[in-house]
MIVO-114115 format. One record per residue: residue in three letters; x, y, z of N, C-alpha, C in turn. Coordinates in pm, whole numbers, plus 50000, padded with zeros to 5 digits. Example, Ala and Ser with C-alpha at 12.3 -4.5 7.8 and 13.67 -1.06 7.14 Angstrom:
2
ala513194943150780512304955050780513204967050780/ser512854977550708513674989450714512905000350787/
//
This chain:
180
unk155595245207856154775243507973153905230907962/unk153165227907818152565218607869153465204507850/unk154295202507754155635194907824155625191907936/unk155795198908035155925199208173154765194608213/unk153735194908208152445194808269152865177608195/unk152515172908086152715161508026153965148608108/unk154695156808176155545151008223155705142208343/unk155055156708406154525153608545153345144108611/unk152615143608468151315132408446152075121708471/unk153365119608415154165102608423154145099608271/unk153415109908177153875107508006155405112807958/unk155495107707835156735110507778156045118707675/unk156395133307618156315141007520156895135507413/unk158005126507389158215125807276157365111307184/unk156355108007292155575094507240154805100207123/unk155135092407030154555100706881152795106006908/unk151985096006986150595104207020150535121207054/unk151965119607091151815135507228152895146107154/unk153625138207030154675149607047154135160906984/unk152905163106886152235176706880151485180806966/unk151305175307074150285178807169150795192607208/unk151665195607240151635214907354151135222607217/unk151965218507095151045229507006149515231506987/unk149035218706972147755211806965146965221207044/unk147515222207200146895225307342146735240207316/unk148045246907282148045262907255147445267707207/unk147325258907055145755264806953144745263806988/unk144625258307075142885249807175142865264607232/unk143775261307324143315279107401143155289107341/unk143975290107241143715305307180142245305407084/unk141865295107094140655296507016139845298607116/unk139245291107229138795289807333138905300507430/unk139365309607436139945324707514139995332207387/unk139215331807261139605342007165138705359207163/unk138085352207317137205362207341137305379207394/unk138825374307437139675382607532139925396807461/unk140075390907292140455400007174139365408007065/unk138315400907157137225406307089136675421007116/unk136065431207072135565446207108133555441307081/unk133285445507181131485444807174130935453607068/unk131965470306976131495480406908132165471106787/unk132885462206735133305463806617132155442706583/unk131915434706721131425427206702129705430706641/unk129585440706695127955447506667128195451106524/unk129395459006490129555463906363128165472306248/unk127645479206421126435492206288125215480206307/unk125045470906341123765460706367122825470306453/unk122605481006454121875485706557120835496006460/unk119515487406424118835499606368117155503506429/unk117275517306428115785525206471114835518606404/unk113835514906512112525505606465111045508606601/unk110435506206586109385509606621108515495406701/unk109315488406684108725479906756109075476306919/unk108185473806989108355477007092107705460607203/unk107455453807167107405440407200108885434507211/unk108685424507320109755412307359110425405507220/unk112115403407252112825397907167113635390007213/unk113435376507145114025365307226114695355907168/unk116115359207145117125341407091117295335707200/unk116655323007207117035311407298117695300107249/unk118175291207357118625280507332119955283707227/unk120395291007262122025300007210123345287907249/unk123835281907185124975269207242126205279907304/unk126045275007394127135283607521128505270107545/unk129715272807512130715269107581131895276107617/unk131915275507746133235282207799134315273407873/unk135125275507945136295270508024136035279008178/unk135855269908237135985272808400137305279708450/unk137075290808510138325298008544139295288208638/unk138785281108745139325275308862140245263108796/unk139195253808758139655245408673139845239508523/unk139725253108440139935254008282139965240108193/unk137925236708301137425224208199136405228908223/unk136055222208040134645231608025133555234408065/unk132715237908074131435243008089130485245507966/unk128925238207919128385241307797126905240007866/unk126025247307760124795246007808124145258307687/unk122785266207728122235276207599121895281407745/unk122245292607606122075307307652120425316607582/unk119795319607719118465323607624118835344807675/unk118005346207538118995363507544117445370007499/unk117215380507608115525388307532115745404707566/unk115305409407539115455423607533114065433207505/unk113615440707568112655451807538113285461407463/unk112675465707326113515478807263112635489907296/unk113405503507287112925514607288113565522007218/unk112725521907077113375529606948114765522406849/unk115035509306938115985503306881116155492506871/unk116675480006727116435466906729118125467606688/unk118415451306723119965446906709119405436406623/unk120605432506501120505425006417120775408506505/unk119625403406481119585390306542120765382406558/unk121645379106486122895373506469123865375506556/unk123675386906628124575397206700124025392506856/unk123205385506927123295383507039123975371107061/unk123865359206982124575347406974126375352406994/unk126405362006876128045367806917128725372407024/unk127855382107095127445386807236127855377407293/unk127145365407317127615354407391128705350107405/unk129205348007258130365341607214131515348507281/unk131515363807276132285374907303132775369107460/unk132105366107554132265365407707132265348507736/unk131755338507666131435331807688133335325107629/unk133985331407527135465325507516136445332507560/unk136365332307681137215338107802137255326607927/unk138135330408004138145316608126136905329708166/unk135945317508285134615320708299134115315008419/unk133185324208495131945316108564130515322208521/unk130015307408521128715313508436128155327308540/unk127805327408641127685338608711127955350908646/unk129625357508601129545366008546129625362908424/unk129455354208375128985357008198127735360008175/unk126665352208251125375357308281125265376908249/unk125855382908362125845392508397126365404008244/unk127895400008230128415406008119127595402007981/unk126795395007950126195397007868124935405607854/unk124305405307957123185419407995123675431008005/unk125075431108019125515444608073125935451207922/unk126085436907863126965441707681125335447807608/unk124345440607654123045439407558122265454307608/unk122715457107707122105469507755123065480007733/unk124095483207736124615488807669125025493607570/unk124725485007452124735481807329123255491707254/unk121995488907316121025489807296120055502007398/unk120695504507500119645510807605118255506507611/unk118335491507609116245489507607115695495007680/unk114475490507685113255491207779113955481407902/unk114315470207884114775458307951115405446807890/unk116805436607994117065427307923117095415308031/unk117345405607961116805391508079118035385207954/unk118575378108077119465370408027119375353308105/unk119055345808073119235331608172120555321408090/unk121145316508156122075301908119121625295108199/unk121785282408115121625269908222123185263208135/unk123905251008223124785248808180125415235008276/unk125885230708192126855214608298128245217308307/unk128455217208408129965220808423131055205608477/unk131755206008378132795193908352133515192108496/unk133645204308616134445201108677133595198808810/unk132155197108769131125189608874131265179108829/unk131005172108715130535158408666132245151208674/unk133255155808623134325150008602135065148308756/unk135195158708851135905154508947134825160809025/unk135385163509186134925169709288133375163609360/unk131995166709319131225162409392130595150209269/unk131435151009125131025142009026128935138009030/unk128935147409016127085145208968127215149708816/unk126505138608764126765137808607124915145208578/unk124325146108630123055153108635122725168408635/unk123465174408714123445184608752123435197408638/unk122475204808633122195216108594123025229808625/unk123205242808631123245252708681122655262608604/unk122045269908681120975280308583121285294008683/unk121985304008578121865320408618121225327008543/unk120325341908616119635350508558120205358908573/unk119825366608492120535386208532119565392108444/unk118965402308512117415409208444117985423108481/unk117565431708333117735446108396116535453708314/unk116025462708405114775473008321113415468608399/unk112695466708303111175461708289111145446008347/unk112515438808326112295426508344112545426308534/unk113115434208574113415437708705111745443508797/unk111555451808677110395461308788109005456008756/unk108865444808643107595441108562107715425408625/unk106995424608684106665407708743106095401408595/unk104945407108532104585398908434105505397608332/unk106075410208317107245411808149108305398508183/unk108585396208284109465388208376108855370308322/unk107925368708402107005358108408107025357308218/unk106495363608139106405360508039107465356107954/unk108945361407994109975356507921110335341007986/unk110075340608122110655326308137109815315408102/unk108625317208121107385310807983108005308907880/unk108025318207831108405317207668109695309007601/unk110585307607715111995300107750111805284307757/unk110435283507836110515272007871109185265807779/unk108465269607722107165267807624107765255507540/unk108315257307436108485249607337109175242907367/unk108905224607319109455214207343110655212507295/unk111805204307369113295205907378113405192107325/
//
């Protein structure tokens, strides 16, 4: 297939630059979509222990890259991940994975946004979770309306961060506080 795709460009596959290229391309994807094969219970792997603390928890600035479903060019940006516990903490390491989990699949940040609150709340039953991406997407800057500037930023809040204006207010503070 990508032969074909190579072909149709007006290249020759057998030009020594290209003639590993479809393998090259295959391993790209399967690394890049390795997300597909992933389970959210065996990525957590028991990271889930009873604790008593009950204050805001926040990995930000999480390196997010995915592949655009439409046009399967990339998309990168950070992922900030917070959570209210109630009776329960996740081993820090484990929301970055979270990410990773949804984020290497073809994608719109929209629902990766989403599926990662939905993994973190499920995972955990908090008090509340707030999830934001911001991100540049290759197939704004590279073709179509080509703005090499352009941002995109999704939220998805569930719990306290939904019904608590301040719990709310305080995480996107806290997101945006420290110098970048």
């Amino acid at each position: 297939m990508v032969e074909g795709i190579l072909r149709y460009l007006g290249e020759d596959p057998g030009r020594e630059g290209l003639q590993r290229t479809p393998e090259r391309v295959v391993r790209s994807l399967q690394f890049l979509t390795a997300g597909y094969e992933q389970d959210l219970g065996a990525v957590i792997n028991g990271a889930v222990f009873a604790e008593t603390y009950s204050e805001m928890v926040i990995v930000r600035d999480i390196e997010v890259y995915s592949l655009c479903e439409h046009h399967l060019l990339p998309f990168f940006g950070r992922a900030h991940v917070a959570y209210i516990p109630d009776g329960r903490v996740i081993g820090l390491s484990k929301l970055p994975r979270i990410v990773d989990i949804f984020a290497r699949r073809l994608q719109v940040q929209e629902r990766l946004t989403t599926q990662v609150a939905d993994a973190l709340d499920e995972a955990l039953s908090p008090l509340g979770v707030a999830v934001v991406i911001e991100a540049a997407h290759l197939c704004m800057m590279m073709r179509g309306v080509q703005k090499q500037n352009s941002q995109t930023l999704t939220s998805s809040m569930r719990g306290v961060f939904l019904s608590d204006q301040r719990t709310r207010a305080e995480f996107m503070e806290l997101i945006c506080r420290i110098e970048r």
